[in-house]
C-alpha positions as a Markdown table, in Angstrom:
| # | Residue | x | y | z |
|---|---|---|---|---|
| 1 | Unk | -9.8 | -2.2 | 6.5 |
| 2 | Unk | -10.3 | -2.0 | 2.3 |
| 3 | Unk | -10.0 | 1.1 | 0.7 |
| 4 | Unk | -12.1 | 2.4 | -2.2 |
| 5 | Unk | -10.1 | 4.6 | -3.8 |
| 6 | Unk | -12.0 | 5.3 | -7.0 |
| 7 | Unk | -9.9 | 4.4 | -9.4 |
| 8 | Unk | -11.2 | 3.7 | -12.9 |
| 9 | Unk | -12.3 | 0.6 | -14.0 |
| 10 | Unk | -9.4 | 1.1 | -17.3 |
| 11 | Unk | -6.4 | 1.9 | -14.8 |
| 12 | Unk | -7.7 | -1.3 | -12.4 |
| 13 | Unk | -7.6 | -3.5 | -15.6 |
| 14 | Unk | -4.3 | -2.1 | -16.6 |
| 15 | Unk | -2.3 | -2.5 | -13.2 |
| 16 | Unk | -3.9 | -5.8 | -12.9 |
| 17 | Unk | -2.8 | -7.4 | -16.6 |
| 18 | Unk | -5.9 | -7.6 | -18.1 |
| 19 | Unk | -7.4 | -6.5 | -20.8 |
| 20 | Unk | -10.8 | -4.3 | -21.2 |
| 21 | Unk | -13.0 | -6.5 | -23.3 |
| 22 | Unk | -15.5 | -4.8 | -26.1 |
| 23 | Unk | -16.1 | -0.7 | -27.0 |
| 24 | Unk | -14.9 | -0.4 | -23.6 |
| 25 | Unk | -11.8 | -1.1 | -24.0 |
| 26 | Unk | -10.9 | 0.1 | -27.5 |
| 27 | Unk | -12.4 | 3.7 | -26.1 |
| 28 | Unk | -10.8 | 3.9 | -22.8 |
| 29 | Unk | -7.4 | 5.5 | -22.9 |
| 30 | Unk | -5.6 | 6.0 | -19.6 |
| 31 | Unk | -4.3 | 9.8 | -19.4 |
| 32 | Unk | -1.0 | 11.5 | -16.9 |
| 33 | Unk | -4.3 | 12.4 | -14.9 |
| 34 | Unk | -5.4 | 9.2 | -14.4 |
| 35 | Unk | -2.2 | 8.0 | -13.1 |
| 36 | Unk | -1.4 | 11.0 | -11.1 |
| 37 | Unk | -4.9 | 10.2 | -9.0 |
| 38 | Unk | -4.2 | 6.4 | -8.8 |
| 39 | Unk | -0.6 | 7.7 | -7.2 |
| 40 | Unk | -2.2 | 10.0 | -4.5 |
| 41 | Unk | -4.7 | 7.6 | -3.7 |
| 42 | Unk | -2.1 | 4.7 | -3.2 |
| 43 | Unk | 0.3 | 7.2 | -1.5 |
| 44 | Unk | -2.6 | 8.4 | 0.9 |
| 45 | Unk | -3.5 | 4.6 | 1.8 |
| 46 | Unk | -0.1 | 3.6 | 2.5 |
| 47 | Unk | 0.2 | 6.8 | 5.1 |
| 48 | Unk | -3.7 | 5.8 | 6.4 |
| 49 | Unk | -2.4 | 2.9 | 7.1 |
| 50 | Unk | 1.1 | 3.3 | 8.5 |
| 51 | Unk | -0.8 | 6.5 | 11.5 |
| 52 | Unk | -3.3 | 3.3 | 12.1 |
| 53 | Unk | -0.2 | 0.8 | 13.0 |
| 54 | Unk | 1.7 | 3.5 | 14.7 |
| 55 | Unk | -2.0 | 3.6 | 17.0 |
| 56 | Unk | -1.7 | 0.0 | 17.4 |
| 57 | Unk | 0.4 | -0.9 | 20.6 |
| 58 | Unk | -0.4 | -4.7 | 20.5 |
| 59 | Unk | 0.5 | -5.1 | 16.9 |
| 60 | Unk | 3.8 | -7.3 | 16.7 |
| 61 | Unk | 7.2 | -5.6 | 15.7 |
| 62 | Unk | 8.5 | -5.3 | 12.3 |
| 63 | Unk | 12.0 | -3.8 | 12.1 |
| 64 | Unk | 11.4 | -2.4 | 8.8 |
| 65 | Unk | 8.0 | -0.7 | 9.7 |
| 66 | Unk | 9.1 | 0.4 | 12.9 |
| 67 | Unk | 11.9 | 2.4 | 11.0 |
| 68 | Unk | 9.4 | 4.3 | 8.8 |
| 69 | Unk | 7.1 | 4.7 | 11.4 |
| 70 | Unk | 9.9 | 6.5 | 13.5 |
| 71 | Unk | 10.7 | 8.9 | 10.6 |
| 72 | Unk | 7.1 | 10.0 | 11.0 |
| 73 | Unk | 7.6 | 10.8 | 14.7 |
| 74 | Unk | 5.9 | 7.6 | 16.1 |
| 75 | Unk | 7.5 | 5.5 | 18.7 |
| 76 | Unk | 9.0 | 2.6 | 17.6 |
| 77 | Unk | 8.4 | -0.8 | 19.0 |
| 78 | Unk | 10.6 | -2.1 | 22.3 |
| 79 | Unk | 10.6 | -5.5 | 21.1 |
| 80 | Unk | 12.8 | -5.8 | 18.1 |
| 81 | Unk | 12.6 | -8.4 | 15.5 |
| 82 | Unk | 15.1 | -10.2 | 14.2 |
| 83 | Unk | 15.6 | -13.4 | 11.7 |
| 84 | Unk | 14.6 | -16.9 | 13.0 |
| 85 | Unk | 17.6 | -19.4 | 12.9 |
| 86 | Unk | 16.8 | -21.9 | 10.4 |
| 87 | Unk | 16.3 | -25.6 | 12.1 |
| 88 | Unk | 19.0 | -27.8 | 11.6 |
| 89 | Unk | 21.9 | -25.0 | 10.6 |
């Protein structure tokens, strides 16, 4: 599932390294506000997504997801996971 979570265009370029070419970028200044949106979106996709895996019997277990998915009073997965030997060791 993708998220649009209406961030602007500046704050895109910004997180991703790249610069805003023309007027565009020499009149876009990125304010507290600006930041303090992209945060709440980011924070309300990470918990859309972690009440969608907590929905999701079939999905493989993660130890570390499992964890944070108990703290927010989902079940945690009966299969553990653990670390793969490495071949030859």
């Amino acid at each position: 599932m993708g998220y649009d979570l209406g961030i602007r265009y500046v704050l895109q370029s910004e997180r991703m390294g790249h610069e805003v070419p023309g007027m565009r970028g020499v009149y876009a200044h990125i304010t507290p506000c600006m930041r303090a949106e992209l945060r709440d979106a980011l924070q309300g996709a990470w918990e859309t997504s972690l009440d969608e895996r907590a929905r999701r019997a079939e999905c493989p277990a993660v130890a570390v997801l499992d964890g944070i998915l108990a703290r927010r009073g989902a079940a945690a997965s009966k299969i553990g996971s653990y670390l793969a030997p490495k071949i030859g060791h």
